[in-house]
C-alpha positions in Angstrom: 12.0 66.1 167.3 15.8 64.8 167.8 15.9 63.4 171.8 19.1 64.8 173.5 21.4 61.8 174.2 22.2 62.9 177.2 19.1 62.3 179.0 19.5 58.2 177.4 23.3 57.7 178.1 21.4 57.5 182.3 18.6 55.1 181.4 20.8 51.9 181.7 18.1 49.7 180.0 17.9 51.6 176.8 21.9 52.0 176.5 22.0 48.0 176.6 19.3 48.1 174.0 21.2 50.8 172.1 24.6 48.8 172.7 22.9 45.5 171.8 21.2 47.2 168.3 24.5 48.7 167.4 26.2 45.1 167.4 23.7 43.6 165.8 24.3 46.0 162.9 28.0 45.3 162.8 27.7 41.4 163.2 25.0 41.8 159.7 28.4 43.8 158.0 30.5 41.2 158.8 27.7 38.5 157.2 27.9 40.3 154.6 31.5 40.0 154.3 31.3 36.6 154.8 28.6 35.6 151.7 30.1 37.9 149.3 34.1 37.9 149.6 36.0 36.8 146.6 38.7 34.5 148.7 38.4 31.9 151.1 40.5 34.5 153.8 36.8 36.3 155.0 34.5 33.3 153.7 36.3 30.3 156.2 39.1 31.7 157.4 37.6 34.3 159.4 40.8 36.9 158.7 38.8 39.8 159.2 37.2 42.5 161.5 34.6 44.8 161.5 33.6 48.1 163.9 31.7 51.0 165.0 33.1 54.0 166.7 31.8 57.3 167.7 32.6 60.2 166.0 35.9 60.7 167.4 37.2 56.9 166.5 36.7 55.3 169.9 35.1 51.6 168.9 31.6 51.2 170.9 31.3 47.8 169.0 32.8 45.3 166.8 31.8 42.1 164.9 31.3 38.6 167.4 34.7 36.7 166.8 36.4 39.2 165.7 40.2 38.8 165.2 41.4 40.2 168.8 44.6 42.1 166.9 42.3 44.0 164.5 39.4 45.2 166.8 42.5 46.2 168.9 43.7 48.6 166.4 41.1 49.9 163.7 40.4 52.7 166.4 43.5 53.9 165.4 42.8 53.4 161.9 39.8 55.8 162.1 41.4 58.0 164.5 44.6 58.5 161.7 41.7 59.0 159.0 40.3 61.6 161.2 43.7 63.3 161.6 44.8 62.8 158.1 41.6 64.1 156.6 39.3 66.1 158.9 35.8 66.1 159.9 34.7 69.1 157.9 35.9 67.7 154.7 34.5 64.4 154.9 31.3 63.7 153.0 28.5 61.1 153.2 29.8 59.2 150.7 33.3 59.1 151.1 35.2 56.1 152.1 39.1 56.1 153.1 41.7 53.5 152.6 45.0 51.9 154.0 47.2 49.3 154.4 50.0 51.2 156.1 51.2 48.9 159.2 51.9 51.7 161.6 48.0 53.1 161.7 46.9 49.7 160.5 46.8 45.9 161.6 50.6 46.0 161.2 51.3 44.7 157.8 50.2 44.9 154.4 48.3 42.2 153.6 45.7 43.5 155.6 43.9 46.3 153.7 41.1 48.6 155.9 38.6 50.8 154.9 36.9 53.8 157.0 33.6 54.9 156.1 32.3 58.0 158.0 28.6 58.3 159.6 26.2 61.0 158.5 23.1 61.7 160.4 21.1 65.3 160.3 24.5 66.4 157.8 27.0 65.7 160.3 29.7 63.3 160.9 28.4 60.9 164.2 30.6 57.7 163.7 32.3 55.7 161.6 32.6 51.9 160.3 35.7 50.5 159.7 36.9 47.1 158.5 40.0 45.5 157.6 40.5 41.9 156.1 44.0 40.4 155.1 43.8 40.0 150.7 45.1 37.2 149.0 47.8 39.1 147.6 49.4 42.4 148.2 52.2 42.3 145.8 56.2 42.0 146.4 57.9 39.2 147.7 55.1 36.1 148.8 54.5 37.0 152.5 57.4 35.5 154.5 60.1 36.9 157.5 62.2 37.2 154.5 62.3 40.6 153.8 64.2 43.0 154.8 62.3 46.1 154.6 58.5 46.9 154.0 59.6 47.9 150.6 59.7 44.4 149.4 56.7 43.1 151.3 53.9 44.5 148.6 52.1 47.1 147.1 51.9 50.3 150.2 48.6 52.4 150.2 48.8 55.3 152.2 45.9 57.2 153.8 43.3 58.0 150.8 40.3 57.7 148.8 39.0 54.7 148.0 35.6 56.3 147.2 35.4 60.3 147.1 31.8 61.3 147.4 30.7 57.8 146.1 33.0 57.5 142.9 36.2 55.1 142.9 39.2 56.4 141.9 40.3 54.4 139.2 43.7 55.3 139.2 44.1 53.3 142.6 42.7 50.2 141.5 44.6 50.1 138.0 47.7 50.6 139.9 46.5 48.3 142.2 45.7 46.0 139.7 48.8 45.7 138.1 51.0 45.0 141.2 49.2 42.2 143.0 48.7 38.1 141.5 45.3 38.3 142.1 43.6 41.4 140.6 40.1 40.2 140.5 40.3 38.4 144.2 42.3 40.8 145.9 39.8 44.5 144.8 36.7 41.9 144.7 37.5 41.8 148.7 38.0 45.4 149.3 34.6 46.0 147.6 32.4 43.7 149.8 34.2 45.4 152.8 33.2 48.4 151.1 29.5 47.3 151.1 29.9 46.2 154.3 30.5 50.0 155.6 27.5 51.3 153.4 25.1 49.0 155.5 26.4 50.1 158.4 25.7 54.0 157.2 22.2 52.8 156.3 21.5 50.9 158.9 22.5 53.3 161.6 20.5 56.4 159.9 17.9 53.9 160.3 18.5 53.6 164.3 19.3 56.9 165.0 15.8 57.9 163.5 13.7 55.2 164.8 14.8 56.6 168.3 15.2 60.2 167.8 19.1 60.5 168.3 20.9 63.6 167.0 24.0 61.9 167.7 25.6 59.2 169.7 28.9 60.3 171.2 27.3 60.6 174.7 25.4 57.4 174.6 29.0 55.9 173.7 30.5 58.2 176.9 27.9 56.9 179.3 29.1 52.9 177.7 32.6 53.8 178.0 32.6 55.2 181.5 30.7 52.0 182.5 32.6 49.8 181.1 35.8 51.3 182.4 34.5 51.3 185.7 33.9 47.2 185.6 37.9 46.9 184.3 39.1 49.2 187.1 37.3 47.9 190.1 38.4 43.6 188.4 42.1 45.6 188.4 42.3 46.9 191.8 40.9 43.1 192.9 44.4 42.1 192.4 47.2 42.4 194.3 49.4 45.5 193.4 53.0 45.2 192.1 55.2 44.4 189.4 55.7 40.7 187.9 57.9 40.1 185.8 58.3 36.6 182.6 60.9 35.9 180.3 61.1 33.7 177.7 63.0 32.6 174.8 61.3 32.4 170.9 63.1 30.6 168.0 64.7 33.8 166.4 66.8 33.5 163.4 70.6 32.8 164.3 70.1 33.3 167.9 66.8 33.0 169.3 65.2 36.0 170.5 64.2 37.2 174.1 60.6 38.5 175.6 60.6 40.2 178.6 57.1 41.7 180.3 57.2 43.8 183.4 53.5 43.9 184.2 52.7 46.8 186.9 49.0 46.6 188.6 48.9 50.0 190.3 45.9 51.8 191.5 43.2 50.8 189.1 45.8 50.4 186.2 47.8 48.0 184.7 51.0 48.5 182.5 52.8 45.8 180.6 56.5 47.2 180.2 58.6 45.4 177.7 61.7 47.1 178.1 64.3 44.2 177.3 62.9 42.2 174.7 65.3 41.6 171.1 65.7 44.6 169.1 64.1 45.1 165.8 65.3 42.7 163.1 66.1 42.8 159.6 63.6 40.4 158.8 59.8 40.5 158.7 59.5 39.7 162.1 58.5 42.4 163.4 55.1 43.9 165.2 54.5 47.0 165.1 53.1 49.0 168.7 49.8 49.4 167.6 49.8 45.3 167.5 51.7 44.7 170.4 49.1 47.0 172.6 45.7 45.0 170.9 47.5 41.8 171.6 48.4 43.1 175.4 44.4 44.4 176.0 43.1 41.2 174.5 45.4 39.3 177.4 44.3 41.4 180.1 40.5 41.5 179.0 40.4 38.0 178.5 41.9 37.3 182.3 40.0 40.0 184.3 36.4 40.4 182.3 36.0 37.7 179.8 32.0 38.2 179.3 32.0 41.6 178.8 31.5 42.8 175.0 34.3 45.1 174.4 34.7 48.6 173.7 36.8 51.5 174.1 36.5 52.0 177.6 37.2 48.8 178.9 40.8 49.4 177.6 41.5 53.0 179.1 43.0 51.7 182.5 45.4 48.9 179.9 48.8 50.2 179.0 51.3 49.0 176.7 55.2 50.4 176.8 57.9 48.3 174.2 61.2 50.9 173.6 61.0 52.1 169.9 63.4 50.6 167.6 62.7 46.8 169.8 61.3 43.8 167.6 57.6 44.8 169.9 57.7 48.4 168.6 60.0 48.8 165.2 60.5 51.6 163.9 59.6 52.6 159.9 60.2 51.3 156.8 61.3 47.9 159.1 59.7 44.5 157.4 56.8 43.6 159.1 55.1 41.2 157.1 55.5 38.0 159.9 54.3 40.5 162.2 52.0 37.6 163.9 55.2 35.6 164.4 55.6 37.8 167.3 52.7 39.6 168.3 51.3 36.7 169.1 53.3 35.3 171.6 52.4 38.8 174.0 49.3 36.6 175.7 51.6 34.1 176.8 54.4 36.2 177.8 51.7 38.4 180.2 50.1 35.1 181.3 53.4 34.0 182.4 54.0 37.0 184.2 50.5 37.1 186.2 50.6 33.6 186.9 51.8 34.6 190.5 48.3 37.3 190.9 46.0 34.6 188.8 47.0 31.3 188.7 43.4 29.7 188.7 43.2 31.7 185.7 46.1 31.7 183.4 46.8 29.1 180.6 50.0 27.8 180.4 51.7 28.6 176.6 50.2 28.1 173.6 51.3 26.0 170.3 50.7 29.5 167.9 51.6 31.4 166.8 49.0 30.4 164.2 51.2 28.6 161.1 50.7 29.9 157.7 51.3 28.8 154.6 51.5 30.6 151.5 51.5 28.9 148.1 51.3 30.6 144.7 51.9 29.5 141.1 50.1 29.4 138.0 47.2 27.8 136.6 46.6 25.7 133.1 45.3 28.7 131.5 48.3 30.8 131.9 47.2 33.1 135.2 48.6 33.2 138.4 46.6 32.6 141.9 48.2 33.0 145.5 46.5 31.3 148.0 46.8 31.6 152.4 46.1 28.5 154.3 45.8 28.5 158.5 46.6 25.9 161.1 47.1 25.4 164.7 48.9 23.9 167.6 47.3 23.0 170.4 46.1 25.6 173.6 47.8 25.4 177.1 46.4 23.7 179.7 45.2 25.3 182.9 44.3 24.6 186.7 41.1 23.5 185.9 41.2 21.6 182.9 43.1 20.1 179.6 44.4 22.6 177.0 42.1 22.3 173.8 43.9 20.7 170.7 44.5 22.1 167.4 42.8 25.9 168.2 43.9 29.2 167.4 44.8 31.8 170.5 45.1 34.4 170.6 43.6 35.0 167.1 40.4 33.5 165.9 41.8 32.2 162.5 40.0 29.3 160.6 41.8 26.6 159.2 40.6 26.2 155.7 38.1 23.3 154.4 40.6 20.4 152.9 37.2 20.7 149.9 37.9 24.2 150.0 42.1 24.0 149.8 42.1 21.5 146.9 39.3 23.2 145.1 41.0 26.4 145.2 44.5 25.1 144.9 46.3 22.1 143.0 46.4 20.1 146.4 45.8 16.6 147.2 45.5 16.2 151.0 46.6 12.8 152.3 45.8 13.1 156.3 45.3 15.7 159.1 45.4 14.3 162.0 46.1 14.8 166.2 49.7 14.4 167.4 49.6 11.8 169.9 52.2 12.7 172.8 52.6 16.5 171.5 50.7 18.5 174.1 52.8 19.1 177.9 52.4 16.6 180.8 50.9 17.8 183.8 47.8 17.6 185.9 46.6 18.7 183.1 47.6 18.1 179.7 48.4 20.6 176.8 46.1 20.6 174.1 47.5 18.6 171.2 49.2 19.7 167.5 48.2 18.1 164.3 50.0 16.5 161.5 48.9 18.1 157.7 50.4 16.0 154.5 49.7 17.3 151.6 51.2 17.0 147.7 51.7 19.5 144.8 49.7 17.5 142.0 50.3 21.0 140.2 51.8 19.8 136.2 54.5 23.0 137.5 56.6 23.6 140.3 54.5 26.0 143.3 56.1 28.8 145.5 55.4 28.2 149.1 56.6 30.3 151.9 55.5 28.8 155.5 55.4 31.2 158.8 55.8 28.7 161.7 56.9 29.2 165.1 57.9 27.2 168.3 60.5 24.8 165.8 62.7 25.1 168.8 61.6 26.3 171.9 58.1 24.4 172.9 55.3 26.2 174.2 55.7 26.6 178.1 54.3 24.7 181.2 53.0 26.7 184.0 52.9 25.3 187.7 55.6 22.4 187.3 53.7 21.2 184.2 55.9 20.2 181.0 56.6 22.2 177.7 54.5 21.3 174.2 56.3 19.8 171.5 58.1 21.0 169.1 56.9 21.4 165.6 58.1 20.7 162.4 58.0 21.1 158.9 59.1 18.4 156.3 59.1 18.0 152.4 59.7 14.9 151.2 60.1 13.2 154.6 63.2 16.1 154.7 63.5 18.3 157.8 63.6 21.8 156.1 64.6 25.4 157.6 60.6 26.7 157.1 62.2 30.6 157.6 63.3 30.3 153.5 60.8 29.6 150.5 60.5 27.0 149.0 59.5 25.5 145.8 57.3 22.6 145.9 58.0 20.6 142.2 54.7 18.6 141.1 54.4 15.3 143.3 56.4 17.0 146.3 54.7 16.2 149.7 54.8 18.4 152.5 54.6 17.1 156.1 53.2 20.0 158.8 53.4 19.2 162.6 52.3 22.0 164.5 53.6 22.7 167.9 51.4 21.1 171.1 50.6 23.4 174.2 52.0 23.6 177.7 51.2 21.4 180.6 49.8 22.9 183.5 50.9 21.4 187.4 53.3 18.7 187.9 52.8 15.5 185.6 52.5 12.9 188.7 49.3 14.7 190.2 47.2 13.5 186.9 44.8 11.2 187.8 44.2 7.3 186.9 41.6 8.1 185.3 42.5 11.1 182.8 45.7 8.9 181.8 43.3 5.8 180.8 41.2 8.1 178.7 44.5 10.0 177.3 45.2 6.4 176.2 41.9 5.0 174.9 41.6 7.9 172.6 45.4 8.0 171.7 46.1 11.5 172.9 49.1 9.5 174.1 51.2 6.3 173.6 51.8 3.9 175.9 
């Protein structure tokens, strides 16, 4: 006999165990993921996500280091699904897929699937991952474009499986409009196993404890967890605090402005102000913009807590449509992370005044990409996505870290791994001495990546850098990050066009270094000698 869920969602001890079972079950999905994609992007890179949610797509758990952006928005994936499709129609073995930006991650490289959750013949959750592909077709990911219609091949709310069978006319047409057929559909069928284990494994759970359903277990998580962000919220002073900031930009660089209002057990990040939507792929989509804003506030007020739906009620995120935070359709999007990411820093700035034993000064990301693709001996093409990163801000109580991504979780690839998979030969990678921000405490530092195209034929590479002219910011008095740059040949080169690399071309990365935190003459004797016997800086 099924045990209402009612009476559990009060017995705090079993709704940790439940909670603590139900992550468990995602963190084996995203294993999974992990042993059996096709490309290096899930396997080291870490570019993907996995959750639960209830039955009406609020997340009660997601994969442990997750990418913050796409926990932050495949609720709404699953809650389009839901809208698109309908509960009554769905069936045990159906499994829905996108890629489109505005109920996805924000771009099209990053295809997600949505599974529903059957128990007793009735829908009672759903699993949902997403996972950037190698290749999504159209122009080679870049800020390039100028609307999604060149960024790659768009798949609208459907079918991937209906009632267990594929539809092959989607994959033949997917097939034939990306570089890497076999890689690109091998990785949206281990996400696809990834959501059956989940469906087994939570039959499994539901049964073991007699559970009809668990939409009032999740209530009873939800209302507790929203509790814990209120109360950390209304800790704070109330107001409004305002940052600006300038961001490299094209011909003119372009403008964040946050208006973050803490107000009775709330808090809404405004921001009204910031550069309009571009005509390049530049642009992040709301959905983004509001996962990047939670994932700032979450990671200030309750950094220990697991997250889940209703630790993000009381977080609000306003950007005026048609602004580069909140574009409107078909605008390019495909360098969305170019800009989303810099939403941590910008809200960091602005609570600096309310937190300033907790904020980190800004950050040398967002994360640099580069994106090479060519064609091997035998005749076939291959696209391949490496990662690296700057260095973190520092903050009152200690150094920035160098070379780490914030705020996504993205792996720089193996060197093995890059010249196995790619005609590469890497010569160094290596810390930037001097890069990171004096203060009385130092920015992380950047790195330096040189690597050469021993390809017998020219390679396509398209780089998505940031922070080439403005340096990540110092908080308190401390000094900005350096500047990063990007060279081929020993030739400073404009890293917003694509370039081709022609066999025995060398490229030269420097990545940007993190802000200082506190005025530079307060650092001790002490951390300066050590900055210098390990040659985080020159004499």
């Amino acid at each position: 006999m099924s045990t209402p869920t009612t009476d559990r969602g009060s017995d705090a001890i079993f709704l940790e165990v439940f909670w603590t079972r139900v992550r468990s079950i995602v963190n084996e999905a995203a294993k999974l993921i992990v042993r059996t994609s096709f490309s290096t992007l899930s396997s080291e890179a870490n570019d993907f996500a996995v959750v639960m949610t209830d039955s009406r797509g609020q997340t009660i758990a997601e994969n442990a280091g997750a990418i913050p952006s796409f926990i932050g928005t495949l609720g709404n994936t699953v809650r389009a699904m839901v809208e698109v499709f309908g509960i009554g129609a769905m069936q045990p073995e159906d499994i829905y897929i996108t890629n489109d930006p505005w109920i996805g991650t924000g771009h099209l490289n990053d295809v997600c699937l949505v599974k529903p959750l059957f128990h007793a013949g009735k829908v009672i959750g759903f699993a949902a991952t997403t996972g950037h592909v190698p290749d999504i077709g159209g122009k080679i990911r870049s800020v390039d474009a100028r609307e999604l219609f060149e960024e790659g091949f768009h798949i609208p709310p459907m079918h991937f499986l209906r009632a267990g069978q594929s539809d092959p006319s989607l994959l033949r047409l997917l097939q034939a409009n990306v570089r890497t057929p076999e890689q690109t559909t091998g990785d949206i069928w281990c996400h696809a196993s990834a959501t059956e284990l989940i469906a087994r494994r939570v039959e499994a759970l539901l049964q073991e404890y007699g559970l009809a359903q668990i939409d009032d277990l999740a209530d009873a998580l939800f209302d507790r967890s929203e509790q814990a962000m209120r109360a950390a919220i209304r800790a704070l002073p109330q107001g409004v605090f305002r940052y600006s900031m300038p961001t490299d930009g094209f011909a003119e660089p372009f403008q964040f402005e946050v208006a973050v209002r803490i107000e009775g057990g709330e808090i809404t990040c405004d921001f009204e102000g910031s550069s309009p939507q571009q005509p390049r792929a530049i642009n992040c989509v709301l959905a983004y913009t509001h996962a990047m804003t939670a994932y700032a506030v979450k990671s200030l007020l309750l950094p220990d807590l697991p997250n889940n739906h209703g630790l993000f009620r009381p977080v609000h995120t306003r950007a005026p449509e048609g602004s580069i935070l909140n574009p409107s359709f078909p605008a390019p999007v495909g360098g969305r992370s170019c800009t989303g990411h810099y939403v941590p820093s910008a809200i960091f700035g602005a609570l600096h005044a309310v937190l300033p034993e907790r904020v980190m000064a800004g950050v040398g990301s967002p994360v640099w990409i580069t994106n090479l693709n060519g064609r091997r001996a035998n005749g076939k093409p291959f696209a391949t996505v490496l990662f690296y990163n700057g260095g973190m801000g520092a903050t009152a109580g200690k150094d920035g870290a160098s070379v780490m991504s914030w705020p996504s979780n993205i792996s720089p690839t193996p060197i093995e791994i890059a010249e196995r998979d790619a005609p590469l030969l890497f010569r160094r990678k290596r810390l930037l001495p001097d890069s990171g921000g004096a203060g009385r405490h130092r920015g992380g530092l950047g790195e330096e990546i040189c690597f050469v195209n021993r390809h017998e034929t020219p390679l396509s590479v398209v780089f998505l850098t940031e922070r080439i002219k403005f340096g990540a910011p110092g908080l308190h008095g401390g000094g900005d990050g350096q500047c990063g740059a990007v060279l081929i040949n020993g030739q400073a080169i404009d890293s917003r066009v694509p370039q081709v690399l022609q066999p025995g071309d060398e490229v030269t990365l420097r990545t940007p270094g993190g802000g200082g935190f506190g005025p530079a003459r307060e650092r001790t004797d002490a951390a300066l000698a050590q900055d210098l016997l390990a040659g985080y800086v020159t004499p």
